[in-house]
C-alpha positions, 0 to 999 in steps of 0.5 A, a space after each residue: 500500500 505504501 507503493 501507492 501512497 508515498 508517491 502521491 503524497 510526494 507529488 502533492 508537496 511538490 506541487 504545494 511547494 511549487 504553488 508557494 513559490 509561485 511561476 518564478 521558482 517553478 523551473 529551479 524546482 521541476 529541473 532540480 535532482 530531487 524533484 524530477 524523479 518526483 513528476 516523472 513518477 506523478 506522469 506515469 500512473 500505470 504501476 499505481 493502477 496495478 498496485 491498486 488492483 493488488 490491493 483491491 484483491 487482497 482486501 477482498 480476499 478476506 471478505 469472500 469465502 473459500 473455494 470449494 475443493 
């Protein structure tokens, strides 16, 4: 679960940090080597998607019964 959670967390202080500083310092911040790591993983949502998929199948597995054998 925290493969889904740290990441946007990391994306919404970025973009707070980058609303704070306004339009001047968002060029330092998206190009800096801390943060570029950061909007590249916020681009691409395709891992969250089957992290989330994971999630949603162990969550329910304890809900539903067990197969017959």
């Amino acid at each position: 679960m925290i493969k889904v959670l740290a990441p946007n967390v990391a994306c919404q202080v970025l973009d707070w940090a980058i609303q704070a500083h306004g339009g001047g310092a968002c060029r330092r911040i998206f190009r800096s080597p801390t943060c570029t790591p950061i909007r590249a993983r916020c681009a691409s949502p395709t891992a969250d998607e089957v992290h989330r998929n994971a999630i949603a199948k162990l969550e329910l597995s304890k809900h539903l019964p067990a197969p017959r054998r």
